[in-house]
N, CA, C and O atoms as CSV, one atom per row, in Angstrom:
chain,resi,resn,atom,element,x,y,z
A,1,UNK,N,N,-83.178,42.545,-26.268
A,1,UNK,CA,C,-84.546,42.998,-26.440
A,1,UNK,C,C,-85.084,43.602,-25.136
A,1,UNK,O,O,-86.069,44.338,-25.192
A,2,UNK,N,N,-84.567,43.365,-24.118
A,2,UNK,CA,C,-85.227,43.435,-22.576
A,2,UNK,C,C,-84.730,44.677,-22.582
A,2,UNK,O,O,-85.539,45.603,-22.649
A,3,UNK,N,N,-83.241,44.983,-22.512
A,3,UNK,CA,C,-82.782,46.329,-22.632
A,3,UNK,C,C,-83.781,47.304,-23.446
A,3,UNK,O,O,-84.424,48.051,-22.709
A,4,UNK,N,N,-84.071,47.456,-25.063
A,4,UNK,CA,C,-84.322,48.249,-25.603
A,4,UNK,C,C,-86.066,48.568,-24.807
A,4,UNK,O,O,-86.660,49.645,-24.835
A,5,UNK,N,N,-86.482,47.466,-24.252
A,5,UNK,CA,C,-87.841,47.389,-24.175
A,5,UNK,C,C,-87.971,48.786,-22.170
A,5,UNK,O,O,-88.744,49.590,-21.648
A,6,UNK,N,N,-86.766,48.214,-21.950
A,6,UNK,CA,C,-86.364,48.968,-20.347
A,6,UNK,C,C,-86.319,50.678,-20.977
A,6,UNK,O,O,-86.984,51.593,-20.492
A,7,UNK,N,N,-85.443,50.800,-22.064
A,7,UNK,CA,C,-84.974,51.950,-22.281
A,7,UNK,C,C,-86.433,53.014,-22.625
A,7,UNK,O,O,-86.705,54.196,-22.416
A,8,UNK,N,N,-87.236,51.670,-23.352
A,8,UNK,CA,C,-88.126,52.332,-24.451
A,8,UNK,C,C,-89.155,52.831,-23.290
A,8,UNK,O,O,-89.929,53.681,-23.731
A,9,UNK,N,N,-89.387,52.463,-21.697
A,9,UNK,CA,C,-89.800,52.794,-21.073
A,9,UNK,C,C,-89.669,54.007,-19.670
A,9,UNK,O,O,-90.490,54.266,-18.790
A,10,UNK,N,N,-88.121,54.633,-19.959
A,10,UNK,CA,C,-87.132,55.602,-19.495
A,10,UNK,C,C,-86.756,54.739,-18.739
A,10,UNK,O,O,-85.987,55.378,-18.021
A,11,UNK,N,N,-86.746,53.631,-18.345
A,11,UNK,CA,C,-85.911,52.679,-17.135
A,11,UNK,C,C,-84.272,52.699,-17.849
A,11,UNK,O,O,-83.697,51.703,-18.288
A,12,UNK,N,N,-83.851,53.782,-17.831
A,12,UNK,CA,C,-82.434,53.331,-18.273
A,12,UNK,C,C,-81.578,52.745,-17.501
A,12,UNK,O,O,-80.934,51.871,-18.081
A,13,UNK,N,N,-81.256,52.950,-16.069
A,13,UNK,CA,C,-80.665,52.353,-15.433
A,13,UNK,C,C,-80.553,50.884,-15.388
A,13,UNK,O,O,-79.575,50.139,-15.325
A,14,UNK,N,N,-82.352,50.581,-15.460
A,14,UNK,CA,C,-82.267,48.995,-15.605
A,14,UNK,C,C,-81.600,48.518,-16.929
A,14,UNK,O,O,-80.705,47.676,-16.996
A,15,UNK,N,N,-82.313,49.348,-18.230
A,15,UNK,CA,C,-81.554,49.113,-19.270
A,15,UNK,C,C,-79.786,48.766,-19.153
A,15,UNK,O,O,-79.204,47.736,-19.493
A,16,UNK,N,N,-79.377,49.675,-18.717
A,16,UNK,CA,C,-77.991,49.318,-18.304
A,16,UNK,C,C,-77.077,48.728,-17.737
A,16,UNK,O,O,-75.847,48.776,-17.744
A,17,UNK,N,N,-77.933,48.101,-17.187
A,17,UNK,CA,C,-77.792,46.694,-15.938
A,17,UNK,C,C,-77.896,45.766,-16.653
A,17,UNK,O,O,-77.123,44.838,-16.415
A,18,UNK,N,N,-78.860,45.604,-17.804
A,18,UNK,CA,C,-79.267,44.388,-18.264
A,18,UNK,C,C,-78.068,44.200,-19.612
A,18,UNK,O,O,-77.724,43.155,-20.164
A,19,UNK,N,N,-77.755,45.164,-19.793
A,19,UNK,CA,C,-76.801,45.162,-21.377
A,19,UNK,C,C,-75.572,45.012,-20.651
A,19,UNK,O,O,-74.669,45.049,-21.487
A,20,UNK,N,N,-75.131,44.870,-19.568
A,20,UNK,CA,C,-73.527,45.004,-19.095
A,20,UNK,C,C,-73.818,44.001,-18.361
A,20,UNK,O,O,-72.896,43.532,-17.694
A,21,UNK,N,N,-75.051,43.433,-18.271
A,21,UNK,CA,C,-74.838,41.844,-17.728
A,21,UNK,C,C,-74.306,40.977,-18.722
A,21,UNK,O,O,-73.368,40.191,-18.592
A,22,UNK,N,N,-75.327,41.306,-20.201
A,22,UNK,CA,C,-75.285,40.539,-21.185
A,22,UNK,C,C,-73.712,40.604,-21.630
A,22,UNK,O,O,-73.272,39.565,-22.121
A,23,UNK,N,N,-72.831,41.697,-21.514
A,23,UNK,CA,C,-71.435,41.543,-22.056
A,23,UNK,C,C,-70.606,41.106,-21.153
A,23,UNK,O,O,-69.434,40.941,-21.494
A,24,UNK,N,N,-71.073,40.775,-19.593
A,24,UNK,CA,C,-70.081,40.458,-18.810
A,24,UNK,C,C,-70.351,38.900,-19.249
A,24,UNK,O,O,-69.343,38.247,-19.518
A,25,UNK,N,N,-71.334,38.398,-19.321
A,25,UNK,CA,C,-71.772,36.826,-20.280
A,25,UNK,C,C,-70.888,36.573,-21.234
A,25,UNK,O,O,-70.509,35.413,-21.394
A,26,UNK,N,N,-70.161,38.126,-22.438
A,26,UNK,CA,C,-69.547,37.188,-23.237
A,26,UNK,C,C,-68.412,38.265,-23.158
A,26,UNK,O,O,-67.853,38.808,-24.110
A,27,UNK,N,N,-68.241,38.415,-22.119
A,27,UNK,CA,C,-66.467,38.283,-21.632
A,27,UNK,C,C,-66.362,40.069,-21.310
A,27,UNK,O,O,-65.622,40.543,-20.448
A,28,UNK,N,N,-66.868,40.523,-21.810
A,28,UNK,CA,C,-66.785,41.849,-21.681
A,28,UNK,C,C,-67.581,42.889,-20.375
A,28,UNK,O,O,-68.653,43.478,-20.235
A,29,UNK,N,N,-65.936,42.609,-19.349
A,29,UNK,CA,C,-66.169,43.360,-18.267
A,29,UNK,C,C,-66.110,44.845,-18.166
A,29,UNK,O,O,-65.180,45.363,-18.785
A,30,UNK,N,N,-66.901,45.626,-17.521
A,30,UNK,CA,C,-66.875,46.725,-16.908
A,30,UNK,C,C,-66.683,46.706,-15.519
A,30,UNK,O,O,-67.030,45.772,-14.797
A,31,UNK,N,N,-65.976,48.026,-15.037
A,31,UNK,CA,C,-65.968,48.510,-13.451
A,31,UNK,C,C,-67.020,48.850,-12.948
A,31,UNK,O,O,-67.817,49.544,-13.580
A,32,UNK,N,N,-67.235,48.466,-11.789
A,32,UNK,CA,C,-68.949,48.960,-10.999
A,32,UNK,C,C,-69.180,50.442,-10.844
A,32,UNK,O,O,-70.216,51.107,-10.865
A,33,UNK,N,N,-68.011,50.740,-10.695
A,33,UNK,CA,C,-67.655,52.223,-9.937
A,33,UNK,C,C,-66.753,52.982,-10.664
A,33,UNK,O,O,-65.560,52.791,-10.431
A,34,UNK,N,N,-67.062,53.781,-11.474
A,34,UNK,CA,C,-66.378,54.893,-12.385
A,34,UNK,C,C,-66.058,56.204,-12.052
A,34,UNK,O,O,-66.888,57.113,-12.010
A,35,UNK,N,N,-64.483,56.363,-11.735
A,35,UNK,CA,C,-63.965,57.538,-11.387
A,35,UNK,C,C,-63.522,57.916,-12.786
A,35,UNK,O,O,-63.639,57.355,-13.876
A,36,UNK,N,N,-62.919,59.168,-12.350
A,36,UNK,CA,C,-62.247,60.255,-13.484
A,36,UNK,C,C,-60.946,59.974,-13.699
A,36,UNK,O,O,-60.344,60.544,-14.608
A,37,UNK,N,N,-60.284,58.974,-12.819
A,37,UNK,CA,C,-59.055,58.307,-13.056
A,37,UNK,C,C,-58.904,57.119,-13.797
A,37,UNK,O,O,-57.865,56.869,-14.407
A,38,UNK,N,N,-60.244,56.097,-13.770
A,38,UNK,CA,C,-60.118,55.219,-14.403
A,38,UNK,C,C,-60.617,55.742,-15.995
A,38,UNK,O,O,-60.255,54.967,-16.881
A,39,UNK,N,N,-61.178,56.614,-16.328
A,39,UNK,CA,C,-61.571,57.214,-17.270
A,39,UNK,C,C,-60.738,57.646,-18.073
A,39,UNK,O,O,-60.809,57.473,-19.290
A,40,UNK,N,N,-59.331,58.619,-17.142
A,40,UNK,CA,C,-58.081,59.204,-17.783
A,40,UNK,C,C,-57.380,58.218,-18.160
A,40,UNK,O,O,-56.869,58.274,-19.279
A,41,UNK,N,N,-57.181,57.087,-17.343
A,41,UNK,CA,C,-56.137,55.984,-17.431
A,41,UNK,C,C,-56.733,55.360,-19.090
A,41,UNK,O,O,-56.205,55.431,-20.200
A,42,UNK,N,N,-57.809,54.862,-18.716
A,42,UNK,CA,C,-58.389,54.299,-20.251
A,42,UNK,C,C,-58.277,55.247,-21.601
A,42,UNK,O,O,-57.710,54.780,-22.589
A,43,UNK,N,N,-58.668,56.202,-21.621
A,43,UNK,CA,C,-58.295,57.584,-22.244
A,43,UNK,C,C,-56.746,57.425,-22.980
A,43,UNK,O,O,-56.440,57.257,-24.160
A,44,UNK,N,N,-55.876,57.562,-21.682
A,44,UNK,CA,C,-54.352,57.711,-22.181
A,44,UNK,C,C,-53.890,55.979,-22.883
A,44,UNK,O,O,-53.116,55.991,-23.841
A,45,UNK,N,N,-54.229,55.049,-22.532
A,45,UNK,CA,C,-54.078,53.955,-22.894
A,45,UNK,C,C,-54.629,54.027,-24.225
A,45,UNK,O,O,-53.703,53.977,-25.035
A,46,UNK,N,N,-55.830,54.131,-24.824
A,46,UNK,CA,C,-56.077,54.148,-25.820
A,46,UNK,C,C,-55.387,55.054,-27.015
A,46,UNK,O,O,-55.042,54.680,-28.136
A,47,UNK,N,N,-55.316,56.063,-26.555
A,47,UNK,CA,C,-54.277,57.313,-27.599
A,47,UNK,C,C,-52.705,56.863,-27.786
A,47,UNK,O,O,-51.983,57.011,-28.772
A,48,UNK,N,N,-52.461,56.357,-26.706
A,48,UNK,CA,C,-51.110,55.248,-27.225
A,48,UNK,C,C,-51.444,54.554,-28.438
A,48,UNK,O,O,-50.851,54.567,-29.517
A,49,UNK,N,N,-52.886,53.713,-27.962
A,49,UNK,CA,C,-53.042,52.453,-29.210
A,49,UNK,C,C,-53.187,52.970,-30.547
A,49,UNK,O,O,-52.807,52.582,-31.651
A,50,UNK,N,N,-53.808,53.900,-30.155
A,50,UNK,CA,C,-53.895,54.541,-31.852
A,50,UNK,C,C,-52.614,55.205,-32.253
A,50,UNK,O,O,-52.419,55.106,-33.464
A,51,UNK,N,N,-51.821,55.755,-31.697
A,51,UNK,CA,C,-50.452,56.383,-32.320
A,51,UNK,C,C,-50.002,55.990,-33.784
A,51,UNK,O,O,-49.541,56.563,-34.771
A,52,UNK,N,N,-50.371,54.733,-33.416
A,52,UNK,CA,C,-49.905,53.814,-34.941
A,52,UNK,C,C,-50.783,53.767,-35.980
A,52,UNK,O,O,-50.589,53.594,-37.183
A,53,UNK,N,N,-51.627,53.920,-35.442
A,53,UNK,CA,C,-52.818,53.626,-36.231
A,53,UNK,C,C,-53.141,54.661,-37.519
A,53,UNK,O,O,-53.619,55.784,-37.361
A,54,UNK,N,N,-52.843,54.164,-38.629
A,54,UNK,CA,C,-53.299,54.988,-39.965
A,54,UNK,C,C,-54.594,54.968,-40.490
A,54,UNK,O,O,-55.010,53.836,-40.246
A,55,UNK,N,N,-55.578,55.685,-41.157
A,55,UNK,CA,C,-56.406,55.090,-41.981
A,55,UNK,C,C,-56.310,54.173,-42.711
A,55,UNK,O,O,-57.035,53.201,-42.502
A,56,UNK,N,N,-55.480,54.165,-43.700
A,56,UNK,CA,C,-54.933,53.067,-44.347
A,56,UNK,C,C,-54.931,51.340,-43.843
A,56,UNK,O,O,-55.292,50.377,-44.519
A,57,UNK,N,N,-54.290,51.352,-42.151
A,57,UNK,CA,C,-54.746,50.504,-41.392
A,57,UNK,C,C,-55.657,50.005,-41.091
A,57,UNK,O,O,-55.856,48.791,-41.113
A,58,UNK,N,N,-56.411,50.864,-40.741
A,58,UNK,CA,C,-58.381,50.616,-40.726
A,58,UNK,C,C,-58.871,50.025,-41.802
A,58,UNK,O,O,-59.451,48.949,-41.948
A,59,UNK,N,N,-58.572,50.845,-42.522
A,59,UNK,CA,C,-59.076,49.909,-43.959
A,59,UNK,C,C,-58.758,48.845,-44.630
A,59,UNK,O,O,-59.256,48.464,-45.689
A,60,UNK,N,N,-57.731,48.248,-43.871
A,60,UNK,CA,C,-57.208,46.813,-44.177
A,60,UNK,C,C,-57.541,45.534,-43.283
A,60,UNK,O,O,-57.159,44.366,-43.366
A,61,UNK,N,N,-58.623,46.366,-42.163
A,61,UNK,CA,C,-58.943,45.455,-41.421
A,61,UNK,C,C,-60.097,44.653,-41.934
A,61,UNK,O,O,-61.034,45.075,-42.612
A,62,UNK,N,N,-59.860,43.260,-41.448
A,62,UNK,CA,C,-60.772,42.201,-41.668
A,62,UNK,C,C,-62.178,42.805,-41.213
A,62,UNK,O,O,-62.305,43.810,-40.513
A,63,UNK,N,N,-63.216,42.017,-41.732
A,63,UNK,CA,C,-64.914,42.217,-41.745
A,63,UNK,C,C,-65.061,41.628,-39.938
A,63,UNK,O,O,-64.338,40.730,-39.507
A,64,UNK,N,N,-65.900,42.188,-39.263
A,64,UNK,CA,C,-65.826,41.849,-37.875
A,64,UNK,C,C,-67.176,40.731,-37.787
A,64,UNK,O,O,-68.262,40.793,-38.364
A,65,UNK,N,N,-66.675,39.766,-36.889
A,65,UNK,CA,C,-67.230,38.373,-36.706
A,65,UNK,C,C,-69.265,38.505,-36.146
A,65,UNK,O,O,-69.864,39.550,-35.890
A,66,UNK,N,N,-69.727,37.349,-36.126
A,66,UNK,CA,C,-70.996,37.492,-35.732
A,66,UNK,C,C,-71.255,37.683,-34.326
A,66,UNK,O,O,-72.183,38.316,-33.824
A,67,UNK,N,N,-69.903,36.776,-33.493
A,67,UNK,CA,C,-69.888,37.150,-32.081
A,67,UNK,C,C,-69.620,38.446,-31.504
A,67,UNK,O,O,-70.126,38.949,-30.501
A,68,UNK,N,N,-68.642,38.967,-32.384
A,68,UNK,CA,C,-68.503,40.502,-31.715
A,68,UNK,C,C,-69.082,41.386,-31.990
A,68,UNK,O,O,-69.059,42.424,-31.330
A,69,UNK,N,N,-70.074,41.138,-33.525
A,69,UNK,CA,C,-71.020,42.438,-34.096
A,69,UNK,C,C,-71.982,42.492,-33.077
A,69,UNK,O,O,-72.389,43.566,-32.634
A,70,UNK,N,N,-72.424,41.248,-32.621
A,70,UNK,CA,C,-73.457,41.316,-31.210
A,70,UNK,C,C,-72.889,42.280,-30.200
A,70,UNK,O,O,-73.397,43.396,-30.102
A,71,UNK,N,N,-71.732,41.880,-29.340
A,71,UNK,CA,C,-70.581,43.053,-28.696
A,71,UNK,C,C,-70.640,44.380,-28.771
A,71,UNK,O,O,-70.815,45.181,-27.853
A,72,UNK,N,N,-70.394,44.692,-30.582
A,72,UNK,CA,C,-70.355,46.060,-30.622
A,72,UNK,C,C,-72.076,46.139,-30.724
A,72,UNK,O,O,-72.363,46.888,-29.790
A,73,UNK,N,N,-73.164,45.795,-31.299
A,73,UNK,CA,C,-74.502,46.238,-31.278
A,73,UNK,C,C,-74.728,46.271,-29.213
A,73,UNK,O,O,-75.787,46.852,-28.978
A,74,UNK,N,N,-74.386,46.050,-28.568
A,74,UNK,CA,C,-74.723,46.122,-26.994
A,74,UNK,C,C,-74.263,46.951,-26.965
A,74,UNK,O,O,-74.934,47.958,-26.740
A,75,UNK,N,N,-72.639,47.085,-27.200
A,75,UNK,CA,C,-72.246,48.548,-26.719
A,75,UNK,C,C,-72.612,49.828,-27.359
A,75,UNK,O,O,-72.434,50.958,-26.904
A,76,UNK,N,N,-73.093,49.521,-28.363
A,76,UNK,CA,C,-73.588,51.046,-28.906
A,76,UNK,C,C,-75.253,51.073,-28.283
A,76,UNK,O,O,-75.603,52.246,-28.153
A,77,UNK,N,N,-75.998,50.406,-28.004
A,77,UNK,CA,C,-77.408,50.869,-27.154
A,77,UNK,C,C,-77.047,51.088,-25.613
A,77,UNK,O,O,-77.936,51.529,-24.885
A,78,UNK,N,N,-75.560,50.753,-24.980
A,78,UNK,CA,C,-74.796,51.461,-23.820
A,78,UNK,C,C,-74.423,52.709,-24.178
A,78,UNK,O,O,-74.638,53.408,-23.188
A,79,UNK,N,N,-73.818,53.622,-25.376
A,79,UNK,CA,C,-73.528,54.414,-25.377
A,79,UNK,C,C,-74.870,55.385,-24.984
A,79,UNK,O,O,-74.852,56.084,-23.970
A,80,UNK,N,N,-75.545,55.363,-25.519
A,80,UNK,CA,C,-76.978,55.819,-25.987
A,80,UNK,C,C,-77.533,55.685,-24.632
A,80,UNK,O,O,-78.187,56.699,-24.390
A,81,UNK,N,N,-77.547,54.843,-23.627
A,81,UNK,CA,C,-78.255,54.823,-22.425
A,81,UNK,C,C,-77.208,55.650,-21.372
A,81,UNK,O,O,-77.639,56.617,-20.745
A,82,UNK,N,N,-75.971,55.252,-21.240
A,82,UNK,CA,C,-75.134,55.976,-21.004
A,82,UNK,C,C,-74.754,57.723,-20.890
A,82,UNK,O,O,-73.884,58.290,-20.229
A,83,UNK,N,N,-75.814,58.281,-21.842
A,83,UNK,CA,C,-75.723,59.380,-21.825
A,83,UNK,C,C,-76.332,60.433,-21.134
A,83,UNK,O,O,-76.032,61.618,-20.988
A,84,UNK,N,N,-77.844,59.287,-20.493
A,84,UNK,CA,C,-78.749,59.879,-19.854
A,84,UNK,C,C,-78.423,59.013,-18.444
A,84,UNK,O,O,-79.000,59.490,-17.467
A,85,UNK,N,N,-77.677,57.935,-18.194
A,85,UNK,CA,C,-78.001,57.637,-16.856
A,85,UNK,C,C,-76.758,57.156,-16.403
A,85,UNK,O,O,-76.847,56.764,-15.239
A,86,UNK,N,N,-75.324,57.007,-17.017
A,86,UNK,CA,C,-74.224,57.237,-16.463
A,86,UNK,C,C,-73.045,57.976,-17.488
A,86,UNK,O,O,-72.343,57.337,-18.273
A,87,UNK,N,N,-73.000,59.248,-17.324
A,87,UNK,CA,C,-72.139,59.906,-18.321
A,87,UNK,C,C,-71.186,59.245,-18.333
A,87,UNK,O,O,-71.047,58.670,-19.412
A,88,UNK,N,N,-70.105,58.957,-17.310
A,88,UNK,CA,C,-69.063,58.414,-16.955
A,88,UNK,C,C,-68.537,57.138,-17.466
A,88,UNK,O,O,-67.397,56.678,-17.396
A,89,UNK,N,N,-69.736,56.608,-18.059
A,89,UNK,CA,C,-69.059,55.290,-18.670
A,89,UNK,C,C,-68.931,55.310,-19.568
A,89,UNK,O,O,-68.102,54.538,-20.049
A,90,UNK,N,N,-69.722,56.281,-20.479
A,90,UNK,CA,C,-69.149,56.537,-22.187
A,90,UNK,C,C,-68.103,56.730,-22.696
A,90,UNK,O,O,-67.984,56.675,-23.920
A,91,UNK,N,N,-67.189,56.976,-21.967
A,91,UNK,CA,C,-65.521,57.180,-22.555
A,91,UNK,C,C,-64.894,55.587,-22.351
A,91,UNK,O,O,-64.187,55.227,-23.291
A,92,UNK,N,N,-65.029,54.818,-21.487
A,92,UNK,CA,C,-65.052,53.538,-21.211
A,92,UNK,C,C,-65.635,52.882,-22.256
A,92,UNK,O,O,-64.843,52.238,-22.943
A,93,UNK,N,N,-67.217,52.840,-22.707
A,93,UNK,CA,C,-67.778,52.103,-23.859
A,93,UNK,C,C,-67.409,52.364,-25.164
A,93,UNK,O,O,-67.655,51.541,-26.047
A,94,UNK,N,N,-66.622,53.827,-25.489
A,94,UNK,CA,C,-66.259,54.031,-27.021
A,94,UNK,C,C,-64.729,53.358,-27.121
A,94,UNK,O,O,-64.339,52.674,-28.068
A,95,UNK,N,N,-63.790,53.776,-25.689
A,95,UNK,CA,C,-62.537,53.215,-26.441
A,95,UNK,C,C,-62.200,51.546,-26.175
A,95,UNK,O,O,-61.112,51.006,-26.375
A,96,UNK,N,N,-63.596,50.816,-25.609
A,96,UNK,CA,C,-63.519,49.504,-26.039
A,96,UNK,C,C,-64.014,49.242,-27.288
A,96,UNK,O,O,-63.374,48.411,-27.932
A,97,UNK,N,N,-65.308,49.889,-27.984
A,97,UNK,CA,C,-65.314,49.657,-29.292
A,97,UNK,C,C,-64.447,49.487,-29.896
A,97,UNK,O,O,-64.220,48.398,-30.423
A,98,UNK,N,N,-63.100,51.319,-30.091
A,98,UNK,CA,C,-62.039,51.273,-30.651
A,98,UNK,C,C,-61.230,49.757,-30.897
A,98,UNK,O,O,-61.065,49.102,-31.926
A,99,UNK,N,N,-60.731,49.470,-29.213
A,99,UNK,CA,C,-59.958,48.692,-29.431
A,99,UNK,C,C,-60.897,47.137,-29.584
A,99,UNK,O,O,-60.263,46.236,-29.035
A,100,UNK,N,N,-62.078,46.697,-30.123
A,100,UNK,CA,C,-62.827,45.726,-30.308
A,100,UNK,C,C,-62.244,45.635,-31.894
A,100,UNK,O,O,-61.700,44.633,-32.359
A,101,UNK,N,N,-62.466,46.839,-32.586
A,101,UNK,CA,C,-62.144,47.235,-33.693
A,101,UNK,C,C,-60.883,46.704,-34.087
A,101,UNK,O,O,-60.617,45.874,-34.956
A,102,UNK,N,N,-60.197,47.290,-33.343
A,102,UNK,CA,C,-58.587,46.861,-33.567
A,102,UNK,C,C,-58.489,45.352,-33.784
A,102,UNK,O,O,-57.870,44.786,-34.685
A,103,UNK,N,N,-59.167,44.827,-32.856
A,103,UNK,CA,C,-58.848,43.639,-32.096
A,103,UNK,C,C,-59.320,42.465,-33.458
A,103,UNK,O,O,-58.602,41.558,-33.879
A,104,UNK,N,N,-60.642,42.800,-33.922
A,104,UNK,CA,C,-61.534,42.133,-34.330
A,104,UNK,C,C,-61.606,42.354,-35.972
A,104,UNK,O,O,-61.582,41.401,-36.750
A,105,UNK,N,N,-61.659,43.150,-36.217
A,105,UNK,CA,C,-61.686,44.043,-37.644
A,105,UNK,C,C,-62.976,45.074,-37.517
A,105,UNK,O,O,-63.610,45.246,-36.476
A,106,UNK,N,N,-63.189,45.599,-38.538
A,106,UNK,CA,C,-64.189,46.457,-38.879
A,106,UNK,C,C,-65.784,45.896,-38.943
A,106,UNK,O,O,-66.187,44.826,-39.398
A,107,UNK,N,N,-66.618,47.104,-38.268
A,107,UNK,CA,C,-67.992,46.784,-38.592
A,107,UNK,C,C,-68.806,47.985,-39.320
A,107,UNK,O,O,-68.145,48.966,-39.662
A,108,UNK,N,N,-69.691,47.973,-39.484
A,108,UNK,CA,C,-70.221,49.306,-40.057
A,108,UNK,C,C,-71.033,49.523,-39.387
A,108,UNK,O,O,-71.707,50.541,-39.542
């Protein structure tokens, strides 16, 4: 709530501080400092993970839990803040969704 209330006031930065506190709380770390290497590296790591990955697969995944729908609802008001006050971490916040997804099952 503190986040949306930061954002709703253009404080995105703080917004973004406060939502990547809240996921480092439930396990979900980020890097302080985002280069274009750790970006590529995450990038190429992920396009591996999916290689396998069919639709068909997706759609056989289990319903995703109450702990991680919280997870993915943080990281998607990071994407969204992310866009205006650190571009650089949005490729970082989508292909952890991905692999949350993987990990966890499906959310809508």
């Amino acid at each position: 709530l503190l986040a949306k209330l930061l954002a709703a006031s253009s404080k995105y930065d703080e917004a973004m501080v406060n939502c990547l506190s809240v996921l480092s709380a439930l396990g979900e770390e980020f890097p302080q400092e985002i280069s274009l290497d750790i970006v590529l590296n995450e990038l190429s790591v992920i396009q591996t993970t999916l290689s396998d990955i069919t639709v068909d697969k997706v759609k056989l995944l289990p319903p995703m839990t109450d702990a991680k729908l919280k997870v993915m609802e943080i990281l998607s008001m990071l994407c969204v803040y992310s866009v205006i006050s650190k571009p650089m971490l949005l490729p970082l916040l989508s292909c952890r969704m991905v692999r949350l997804m993987l990990e966890h099952g499906f959310c809508d």
